[in-house]
C-alpha positions in Angstrom: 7.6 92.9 46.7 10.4 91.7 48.2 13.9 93.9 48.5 16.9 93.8 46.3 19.5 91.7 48.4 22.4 94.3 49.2 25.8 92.8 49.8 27.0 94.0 53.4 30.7 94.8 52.3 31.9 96.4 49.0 34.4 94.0 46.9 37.9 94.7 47.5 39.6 95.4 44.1 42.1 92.8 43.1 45.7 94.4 42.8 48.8 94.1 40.4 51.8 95.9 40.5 53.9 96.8 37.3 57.8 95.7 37.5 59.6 97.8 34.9 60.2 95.3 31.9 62.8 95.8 28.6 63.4 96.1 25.6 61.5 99.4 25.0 59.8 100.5 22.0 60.4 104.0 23.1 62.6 105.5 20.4 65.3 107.3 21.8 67.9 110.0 20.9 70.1 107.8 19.7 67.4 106.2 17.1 65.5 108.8 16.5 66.9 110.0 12.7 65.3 109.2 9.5 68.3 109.0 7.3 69.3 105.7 7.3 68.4 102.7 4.7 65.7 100.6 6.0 68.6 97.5 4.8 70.4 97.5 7.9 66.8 96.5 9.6 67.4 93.5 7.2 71.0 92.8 7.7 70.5 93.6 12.2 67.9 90.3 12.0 69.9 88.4 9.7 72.7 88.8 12.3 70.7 87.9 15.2 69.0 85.0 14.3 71.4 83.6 11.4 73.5 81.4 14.5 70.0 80.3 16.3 68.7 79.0 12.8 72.3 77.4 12.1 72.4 75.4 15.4 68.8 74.6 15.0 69.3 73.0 11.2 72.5 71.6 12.9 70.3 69.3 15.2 67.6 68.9 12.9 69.7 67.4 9.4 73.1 66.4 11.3 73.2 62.4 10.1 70.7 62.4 7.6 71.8 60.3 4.1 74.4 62.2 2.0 75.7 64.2 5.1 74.6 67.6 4.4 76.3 70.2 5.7 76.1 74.2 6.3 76.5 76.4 3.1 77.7 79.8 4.8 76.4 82.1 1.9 73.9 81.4 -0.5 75.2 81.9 -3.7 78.1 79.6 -2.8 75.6 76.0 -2.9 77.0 73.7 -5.6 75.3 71.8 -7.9 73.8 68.5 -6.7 75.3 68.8 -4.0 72.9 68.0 -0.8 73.6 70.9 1.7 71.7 73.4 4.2 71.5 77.2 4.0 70.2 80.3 6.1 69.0 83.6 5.0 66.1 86.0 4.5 62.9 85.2 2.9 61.8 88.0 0.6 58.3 87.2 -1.4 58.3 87.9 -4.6 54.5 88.7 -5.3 52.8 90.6 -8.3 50.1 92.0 -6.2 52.3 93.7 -3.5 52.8 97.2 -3.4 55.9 98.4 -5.2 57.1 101.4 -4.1 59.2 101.7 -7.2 55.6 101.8 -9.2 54.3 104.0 -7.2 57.2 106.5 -7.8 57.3 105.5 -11.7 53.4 106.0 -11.7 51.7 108.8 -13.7 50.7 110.9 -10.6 47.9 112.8 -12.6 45.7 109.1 -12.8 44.3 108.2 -9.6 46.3 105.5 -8.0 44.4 101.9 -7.6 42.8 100.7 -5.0 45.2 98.6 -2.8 44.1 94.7 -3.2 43.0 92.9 0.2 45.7 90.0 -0.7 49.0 90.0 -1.8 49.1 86.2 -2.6 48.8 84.1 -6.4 50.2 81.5 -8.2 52.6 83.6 -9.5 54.6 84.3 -6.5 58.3 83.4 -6.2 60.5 82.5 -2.8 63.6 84.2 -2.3 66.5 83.5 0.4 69.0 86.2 0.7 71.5 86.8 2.8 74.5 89.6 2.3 75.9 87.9 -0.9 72.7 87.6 -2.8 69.9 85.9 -3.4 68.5 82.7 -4.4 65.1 81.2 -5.8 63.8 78.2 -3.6 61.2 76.0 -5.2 59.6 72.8 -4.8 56.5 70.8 -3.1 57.7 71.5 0.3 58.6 74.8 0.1 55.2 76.1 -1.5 53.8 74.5 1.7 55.3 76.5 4.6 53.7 79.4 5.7 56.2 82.1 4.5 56.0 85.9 5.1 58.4 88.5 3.6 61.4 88.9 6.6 61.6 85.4 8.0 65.0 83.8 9.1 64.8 80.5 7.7 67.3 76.9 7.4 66.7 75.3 4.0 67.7 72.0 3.5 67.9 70.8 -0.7 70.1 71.0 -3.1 70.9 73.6 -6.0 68.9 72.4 -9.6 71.0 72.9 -13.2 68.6 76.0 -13.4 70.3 77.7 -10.4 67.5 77.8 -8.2 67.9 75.6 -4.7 65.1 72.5 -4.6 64.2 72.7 -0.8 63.4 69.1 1.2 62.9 70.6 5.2 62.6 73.9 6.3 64.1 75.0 9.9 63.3 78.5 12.3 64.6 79.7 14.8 62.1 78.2 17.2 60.6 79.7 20.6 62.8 82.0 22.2 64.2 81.1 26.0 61.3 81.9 28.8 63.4 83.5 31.9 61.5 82.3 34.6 61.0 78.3 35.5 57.4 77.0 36.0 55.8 74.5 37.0 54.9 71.8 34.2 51.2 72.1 34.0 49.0 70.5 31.9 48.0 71.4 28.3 44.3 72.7 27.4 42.6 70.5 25.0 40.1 73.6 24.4 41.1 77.1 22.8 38.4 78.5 25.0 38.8 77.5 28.7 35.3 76.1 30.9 34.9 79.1 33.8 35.4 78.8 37.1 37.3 75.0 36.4 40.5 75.8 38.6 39.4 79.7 39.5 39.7 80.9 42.9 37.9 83.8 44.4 41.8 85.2 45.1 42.9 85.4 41.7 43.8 88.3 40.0 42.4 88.9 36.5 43.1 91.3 33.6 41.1 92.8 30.9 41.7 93.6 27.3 39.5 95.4 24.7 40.0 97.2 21.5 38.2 98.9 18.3 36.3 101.2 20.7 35.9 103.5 17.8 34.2 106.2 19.4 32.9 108.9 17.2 32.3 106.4 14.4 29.0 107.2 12.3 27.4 103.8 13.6 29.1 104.0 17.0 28.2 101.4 20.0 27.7 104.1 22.8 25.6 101.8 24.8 28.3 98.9 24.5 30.7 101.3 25.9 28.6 102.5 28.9 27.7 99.2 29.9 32.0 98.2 29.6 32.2 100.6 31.9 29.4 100.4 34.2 30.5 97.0 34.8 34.4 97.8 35.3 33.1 100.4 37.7 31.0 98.2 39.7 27.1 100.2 39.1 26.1 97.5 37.0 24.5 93.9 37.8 24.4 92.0 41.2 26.4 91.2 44.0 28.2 88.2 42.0 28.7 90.4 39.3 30.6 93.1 41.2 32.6 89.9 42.6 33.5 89.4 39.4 34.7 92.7 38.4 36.6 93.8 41.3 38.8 90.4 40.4 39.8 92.6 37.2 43.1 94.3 38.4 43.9 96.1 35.2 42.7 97.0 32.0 44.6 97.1 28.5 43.0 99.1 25.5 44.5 98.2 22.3 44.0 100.6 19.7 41.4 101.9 17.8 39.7 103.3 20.4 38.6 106.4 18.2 37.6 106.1 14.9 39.1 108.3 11.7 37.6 110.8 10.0 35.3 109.6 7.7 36.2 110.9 3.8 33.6 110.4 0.7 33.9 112.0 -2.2 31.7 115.0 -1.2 34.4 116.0 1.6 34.6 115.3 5.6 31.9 113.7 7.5 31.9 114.4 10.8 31.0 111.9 13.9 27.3 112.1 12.9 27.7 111.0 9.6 26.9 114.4 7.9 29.2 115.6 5.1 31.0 119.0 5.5 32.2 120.9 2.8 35.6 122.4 2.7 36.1 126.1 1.8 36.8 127.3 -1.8 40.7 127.5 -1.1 41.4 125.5 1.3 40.4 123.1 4.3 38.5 124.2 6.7 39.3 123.7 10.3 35.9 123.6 11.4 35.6 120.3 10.1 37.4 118.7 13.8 35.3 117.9 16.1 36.7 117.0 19.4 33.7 115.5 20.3 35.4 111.3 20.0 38.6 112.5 22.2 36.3 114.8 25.2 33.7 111.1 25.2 37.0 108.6 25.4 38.8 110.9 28.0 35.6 111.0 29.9 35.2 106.9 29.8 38.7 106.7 30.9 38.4 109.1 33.9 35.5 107.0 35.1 37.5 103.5 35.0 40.5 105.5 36.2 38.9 105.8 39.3 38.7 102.3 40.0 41.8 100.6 38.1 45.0 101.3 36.2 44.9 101.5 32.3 47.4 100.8 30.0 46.1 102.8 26.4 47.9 101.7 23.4 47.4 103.7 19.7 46.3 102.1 17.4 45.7 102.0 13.1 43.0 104.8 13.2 43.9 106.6 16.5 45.4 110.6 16.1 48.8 109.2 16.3 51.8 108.2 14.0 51.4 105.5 11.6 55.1 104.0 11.7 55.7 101.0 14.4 56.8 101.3 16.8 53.7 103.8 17.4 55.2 106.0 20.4 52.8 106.9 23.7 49.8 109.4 23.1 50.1 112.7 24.7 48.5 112.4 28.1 47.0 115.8 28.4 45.0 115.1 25.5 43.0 113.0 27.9 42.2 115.7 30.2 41.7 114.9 34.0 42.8 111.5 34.0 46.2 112.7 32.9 46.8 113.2 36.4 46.3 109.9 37.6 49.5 107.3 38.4 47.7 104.3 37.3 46.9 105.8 33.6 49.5 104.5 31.4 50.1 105.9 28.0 52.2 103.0 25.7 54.2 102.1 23.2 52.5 100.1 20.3 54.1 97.1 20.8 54.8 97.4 24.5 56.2 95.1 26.9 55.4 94.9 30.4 55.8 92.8 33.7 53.2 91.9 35.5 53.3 90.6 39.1 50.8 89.6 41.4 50.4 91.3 45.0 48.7 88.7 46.6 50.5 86.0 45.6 54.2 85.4 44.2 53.1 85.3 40.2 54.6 87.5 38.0 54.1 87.2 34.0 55.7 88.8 30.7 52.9 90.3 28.6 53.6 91.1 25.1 51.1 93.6 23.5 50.2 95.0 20.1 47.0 96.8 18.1 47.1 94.3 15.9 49.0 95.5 12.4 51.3 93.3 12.0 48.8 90.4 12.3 46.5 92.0 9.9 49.5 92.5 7.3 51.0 89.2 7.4 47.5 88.2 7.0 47.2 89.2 3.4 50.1 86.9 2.3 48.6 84.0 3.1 45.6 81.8 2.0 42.7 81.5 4.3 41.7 79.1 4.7 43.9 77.0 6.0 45.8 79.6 7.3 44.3 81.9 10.4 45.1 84.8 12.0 45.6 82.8 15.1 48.4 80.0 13.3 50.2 83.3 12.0 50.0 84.5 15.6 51.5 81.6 16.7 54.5 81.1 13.9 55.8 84.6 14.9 56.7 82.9 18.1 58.5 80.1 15.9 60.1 82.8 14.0 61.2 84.8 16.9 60.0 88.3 15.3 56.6 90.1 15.8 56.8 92.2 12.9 58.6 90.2 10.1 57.0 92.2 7.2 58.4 95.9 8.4 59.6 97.5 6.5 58.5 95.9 3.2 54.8 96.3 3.8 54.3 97.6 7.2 55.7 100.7 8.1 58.5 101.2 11.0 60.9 103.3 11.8 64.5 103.1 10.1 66.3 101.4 12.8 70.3 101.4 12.0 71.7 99.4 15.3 69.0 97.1 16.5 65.9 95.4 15.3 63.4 96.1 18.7 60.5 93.5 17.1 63.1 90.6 17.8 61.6 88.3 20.4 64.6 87.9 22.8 62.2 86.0 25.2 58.6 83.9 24.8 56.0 86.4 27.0 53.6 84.2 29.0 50.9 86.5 27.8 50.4 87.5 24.1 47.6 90.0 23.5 46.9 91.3 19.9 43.6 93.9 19.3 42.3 94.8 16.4 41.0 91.3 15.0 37.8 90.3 13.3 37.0 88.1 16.1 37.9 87.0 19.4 40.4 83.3 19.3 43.0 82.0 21.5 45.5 79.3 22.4 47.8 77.9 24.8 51.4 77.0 22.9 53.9 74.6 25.0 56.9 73.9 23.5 59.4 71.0 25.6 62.5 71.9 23.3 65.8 70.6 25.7 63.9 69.6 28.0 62.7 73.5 29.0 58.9 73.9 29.9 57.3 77.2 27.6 54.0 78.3 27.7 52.3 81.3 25.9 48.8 82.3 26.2 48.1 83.7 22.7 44.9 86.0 22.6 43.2 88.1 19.6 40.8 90.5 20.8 38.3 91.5 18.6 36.6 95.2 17.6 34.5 96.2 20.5 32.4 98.1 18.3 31.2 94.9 16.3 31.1 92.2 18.7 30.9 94.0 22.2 33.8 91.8 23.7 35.9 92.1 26.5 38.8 89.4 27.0 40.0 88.3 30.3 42.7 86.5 31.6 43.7 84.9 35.1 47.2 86.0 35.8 48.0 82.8 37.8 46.3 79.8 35.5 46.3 81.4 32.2 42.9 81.0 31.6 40.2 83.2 29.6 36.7 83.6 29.3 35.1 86.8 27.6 32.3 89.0 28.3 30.0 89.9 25.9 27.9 93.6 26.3 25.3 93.8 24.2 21.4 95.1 23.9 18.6 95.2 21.6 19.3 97.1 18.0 23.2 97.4 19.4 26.0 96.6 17.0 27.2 93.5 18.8 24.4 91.3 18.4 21.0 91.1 19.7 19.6 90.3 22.8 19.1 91.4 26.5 20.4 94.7 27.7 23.0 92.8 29.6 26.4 91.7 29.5 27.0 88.0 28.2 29.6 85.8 29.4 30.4 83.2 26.8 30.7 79.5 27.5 34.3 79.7 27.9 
């Protein structure tokens, strides 16, 4: 039997230095109150994106037949009269939650389940703006892809009924990208062929979500080969190549999974129901069993790369975006460590590259807005990835807060503008794993965003990487017989990217 062939040197780790980045998410002092109307998140993006949306329709409809021109408020369109308008778009839908219901409701009768879409033929589009509101209607209309918050140009006319009959739509389009690059050119795949323009110096990151430790099903084994791998002890010489390339690693959200409620009372990570005492909860219904495992995986990564750890939907931490940091000493010894990063949920952050003069503007989020704009909107033809991309069009990553998804009650500034187009765009929490290279050539300015939805890690056993200097991805797939991320080898995958 011949011997394992040992590599004579260890890989060097690939590094990556962080370059402080703004706007925060961080709510400060000056922020932090909860007694202002969640309007004057409404009226702060109205403000800001009203002129980019105006100049845009300006190039767009300036010359067209009947000369239209810019209607300043909305309830000031004439009749027949062929014209342009900018405003708010609020969705009128049956099926959304009404928080006036919900008040009105009998509280005694169990409330209804919430439905998994919003969306029917019944729905109505509204543009609004601070002098009211109008209905828009018509073919072209009903065929934009239209969430509750968007800045929109409408181009039409106002109908004897009062409503306004749209014939174009305009946004405010990508938002400027800082930094000049190179004109590269486009994929033609949403999943990039390995190794086609990688070099052995290139620094890669790594992104992973839905760990959901503690879950009653929970992919343990997925988990210890994620981070046997990170760390090295797992697979060959090319393997721990491979790995030490990964100079970072982002976790986003969901890495430990709720308490499980049935009607019986608590189960606890096991799966096993506790019952709560005669007059009241009972507190020995915590385990700490999810937070001492994930703080343990973390410490053993830690060791060998920073982390960035961002809350997510079902992590112990507040539901309202922005989600602030966790706690670090919750997380034990790794608490300690400079490279552990506790973040904002979204978080910005620059990226730049030690060994070579790259830096990149990642943009990063746990994946609820995507999953609430989601329900608006038929699928197919629309995809999480398309809405993914439109909130670049419309310049906001969280155009449905407040009216659907929770955030705080911002009174001087709206933080989920996009003031610039990232080159990276990261979003966990997804049902599975898709991405896509967006270049836009408006005036003549080269933009490129890599968009990437990671899927749950506890269902498909995928971890997404990037190259920092091409852009490119690939994903690695752990998995192992009877796991919950498919079946096969007890090895990690990597996908014919």
């Amino acid at each position: 039997m011949e011997p394992l062939p040992v590599s004579d040197s260890q890989p060097k780790r690939a590094a990556t230095t962080v370059v402080p980045h703004s706007p925060s998410f961080i709510i400060d002092s000056k922020n932090k109150s909860y007694k202002h109307q969640y309007s004057n998140i409404y009226f702060l993006r109205l403000r800001a994106l009203k002129t980019v949306v105006q100049e845009s329709a300006s190039k767009q409809w300036t010359g067209l037949p009947g000369n239209p021109s810019f209607v300043p408020r909305v309830l000031e369109v004439e009749p027949s009269q062929l014209c342009y308008i900018a405003g708010t778009v609020y969705l009128d839908m049956p099926l959304k939650p009404n928080v006036m219901e919900d008040v009105a409701r009998d509280h005694s009768i169990p409330a209804p389940p919430p439905p998994p879409y919003y969306y029917s033929e019944d729905d109505r589009v509204m543009l609004e703006d601070e002098s009211g509101r109008i209905q828009l209607v018509g073919d072209r209309i009903k065929s934009e892809k239209l969430v509750t918050g968007v800045i929109i140009g409408a181009l039409g006319m106002e109908t004897p009924d009062g409503k306004f009959e749209v014939a174009d739509v305009c946004y405010p389009g990508l938002a400027p990208q800082f930094k000049a690059t190179a004109k590269e050119p486009e994929d033609r795949m949403d999943i990039d062929t390995p190794g086609s323009d990688d070099l052995p110096t290139d620094e890669w990151i790594g992104a992973v979500s839905g760990l959901n430790i503690g879950a009653p099903s929970p992919s343990d084994g997925q988990i210890q080969m994620l981070v046997e791998y990170l760390t090295g002890e797992e697979g060959g010489p090319n393997d721990h190549v491979s790995a030490a390339q990964i100079s970072r690693l982002f976790i986003l959200g969901d890495s430990m999974a709720p308490m499980l409620v049935t009607g019986k009372g608590e189960a606890d990570a096991e799966g096993e129901i506790k019952k709560s005492r005669k007059f009241g909860y009972d507190g020995t219904t915590f385990s700490s069993h999810p937070t001492v495992t994930f703080s343990s995986h973390l410490l053993d990564i830690g060791r060998v790369m920073p982390i960035h750890l961002l809350p997510g939907e079902t992590d112990p931490s507040g539901t309202i975006l922005p989600q602030q940091p966790f706690p670090r000493p919750m997380f034990g010894a790794i608490s300690s460590f400079p490279s552990f990063s506790c973040e904002t949920n979204p978080t910005y952050l620059n990226i730049s590259s030690d060994s070579s003069p790259i830096s990149r503007t990642l943009l990063l989020h746990s994946g609820q807005p995507i999953n609430d704009m989601f329900k608006y909107l038929p699928s197919p033809p629309h995809t999480r990835l398309s809405i993914l991309e439109s909130t670049l069009k419309w310049r906001h990553i969280a155009p449905t807060a407040p009216d659907t998804l929770w955030c705080h009650p911002y009174s001087t500034v709206d933080p989920f503008l996009l003031q610039e187009t990232p080159d990276l765009y990261i979003v966990g929490g997804q049902k599975k794993f898709m991405t896509k290279m967006v270049v836009d050539e408006d005036d003549g300015k080269h933009k490129r965003c890599r968009l990437v939805l990671v899927p749950e890690f506890s269902k498909t056993g995928i971890l997404a990487l990037v190259n920092l200097r091409t852009l490119r991805v690939k994903t690695l797939r752990f998995r192992g017989e009877g796991m919950a991320g498919g079946t096969g080898s007890s090895d990690h995958v990597m996908s014919p990217l």
